[in-house]
Structures are given as structure tokens and as C-alpha cells.
C-alpha positions as CSV (number, residue, x, y, z in Angstrom):
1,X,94.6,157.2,159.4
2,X,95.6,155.9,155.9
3,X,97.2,157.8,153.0
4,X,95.1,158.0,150.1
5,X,97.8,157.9,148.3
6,X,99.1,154.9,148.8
7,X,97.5,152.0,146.7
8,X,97.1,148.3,147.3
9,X,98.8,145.4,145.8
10,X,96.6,143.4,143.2
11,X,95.1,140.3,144.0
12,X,97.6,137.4,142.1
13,X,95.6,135.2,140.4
14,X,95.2,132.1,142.4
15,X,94.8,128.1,140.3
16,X,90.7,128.4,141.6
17,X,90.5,131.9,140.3
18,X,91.6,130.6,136.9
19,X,89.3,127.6,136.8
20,X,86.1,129.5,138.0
21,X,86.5,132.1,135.5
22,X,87.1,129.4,132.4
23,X,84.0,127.6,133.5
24,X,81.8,130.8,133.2
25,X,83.6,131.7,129.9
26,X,83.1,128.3,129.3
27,X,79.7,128.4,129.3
28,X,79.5,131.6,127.9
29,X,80.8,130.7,124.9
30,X,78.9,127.2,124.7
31,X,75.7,129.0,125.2
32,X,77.0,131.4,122.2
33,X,77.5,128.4,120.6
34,X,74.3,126.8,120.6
35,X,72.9,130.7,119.4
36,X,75.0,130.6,116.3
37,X,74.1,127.5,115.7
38,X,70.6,128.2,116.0
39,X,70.9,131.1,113.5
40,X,73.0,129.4,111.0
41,X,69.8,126.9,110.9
42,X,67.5,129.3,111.0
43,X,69.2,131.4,108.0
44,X,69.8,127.7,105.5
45,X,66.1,127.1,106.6
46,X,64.6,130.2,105.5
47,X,66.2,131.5,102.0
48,X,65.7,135.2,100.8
49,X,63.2,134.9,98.0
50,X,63.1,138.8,95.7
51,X,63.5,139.4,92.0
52,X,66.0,142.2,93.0
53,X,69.2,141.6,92.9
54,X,70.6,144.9,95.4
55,X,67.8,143.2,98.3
56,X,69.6,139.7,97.6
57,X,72.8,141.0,98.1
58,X,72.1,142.8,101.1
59,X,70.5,140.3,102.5
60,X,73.3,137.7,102.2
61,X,75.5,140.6,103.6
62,X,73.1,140.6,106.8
63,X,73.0,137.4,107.3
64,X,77.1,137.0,107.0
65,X,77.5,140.0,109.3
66,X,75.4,138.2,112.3
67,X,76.6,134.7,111.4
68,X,80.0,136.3,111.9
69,X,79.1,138.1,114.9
70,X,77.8,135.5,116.4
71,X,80.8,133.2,115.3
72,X,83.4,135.8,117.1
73,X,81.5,136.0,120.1
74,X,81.7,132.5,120.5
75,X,85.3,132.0,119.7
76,X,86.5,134.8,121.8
77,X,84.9,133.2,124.7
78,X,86.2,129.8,124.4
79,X,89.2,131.6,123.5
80,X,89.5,133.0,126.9
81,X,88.7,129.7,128.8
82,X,91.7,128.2,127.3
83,X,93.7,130.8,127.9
84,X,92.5,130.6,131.8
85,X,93.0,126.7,132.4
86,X,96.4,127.3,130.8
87,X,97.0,130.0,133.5
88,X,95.6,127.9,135.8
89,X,97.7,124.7,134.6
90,X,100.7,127.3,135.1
91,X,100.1,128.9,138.3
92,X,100.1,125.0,139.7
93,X,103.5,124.1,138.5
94,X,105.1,127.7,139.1
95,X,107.1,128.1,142.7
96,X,106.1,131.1,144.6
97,X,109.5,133.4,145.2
98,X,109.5,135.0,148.2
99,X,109.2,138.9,148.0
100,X,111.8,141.2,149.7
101,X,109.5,141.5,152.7
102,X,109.0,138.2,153.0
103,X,113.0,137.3,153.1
């Protein structure tokens, strides 16, 4: 019978662990890339065309609010895939200590 009380250890992050989860933010974010890339295109290809000024300004404020969506999703992505091949790149060189059970 186990104690519900009792919780398990997390999972330490293992060199693989780091490198799978970079390549799928990895291509995450390159996918996200190619997106904003297509809207930023899509947006300098078609310009707005009104005679009132408050629709062209809305517009443009549109347009900069999903360019920069699009921009952040895509940075925080690649973002994260560096930040998990330099976990990885550290887990290699770091020395497992043994715990006090382990001694």
C-alpha cells in the first residue's frame, strides 16, 4: 500500500531530453517564422486604400498588432530552443554528485 502522501522525485532533465524539445521548438518557431513572413508580405503587398484618416490609422494599428504577434511568437520559440541546447550543452559537461542515498 502506498501513502498518497508521499510524492515522487521529478524526472532530471537528461542531454536527449534537451535536444528533442529544442528541435520541436525549433521548428515551432521556424514554422512561425515562415507565417510572419508570410503576413509581412502579404500586408507591403496589399496597402490600405480609404480617404479617412481614423480607418488608416486603425488599420496600420492592426496590421502592427499581428505583425508583432506574430514576431513574438516566433522569437519566444527560438528563444526557448536556445535556451534548451544550452541546457543540453550543460547537462553534458556537468558531473553527476552522488545523493545521500546513493553514498
Amino acid at each position: 500500500m502506498t501513502n498518497s502522501s508521499e510524492k515522487t522525485a521529478p524526472k532530471k532533465p537528461t542531454p536527449l531530453n534537451c535536444l528533442m524539445g529544442a528541435s520541436i521548438s525549433g521548428a515551432l518557431g521556424y514554422g512561425l517564422y515562415n507565417l510572419t513572413a508570410s503576413i509581412i508580405h502579404s500586408f507591403a503587398s496589399k496597402p490600405l486604400t480609404s480617404s479617412n484618416p481614423l480607418v488608416i490609422r486603425i488599420g496600420s494599428l492592426v496590421r502592427t498588432l499581428v505583425m508583432g504577434v506574430a514576431s513574438l511568437g516566433t522569437f519566444v520559440f527560438f528563444f526557448v530552443a536556445f535556451g534548451l541546447i544550452l541546457l543540453g550543452i550543460q547537462l553534458l559537461f556537468q558531473r553527476e554528485e552522488p545523493t545521500e542515498k546513493q553514498k
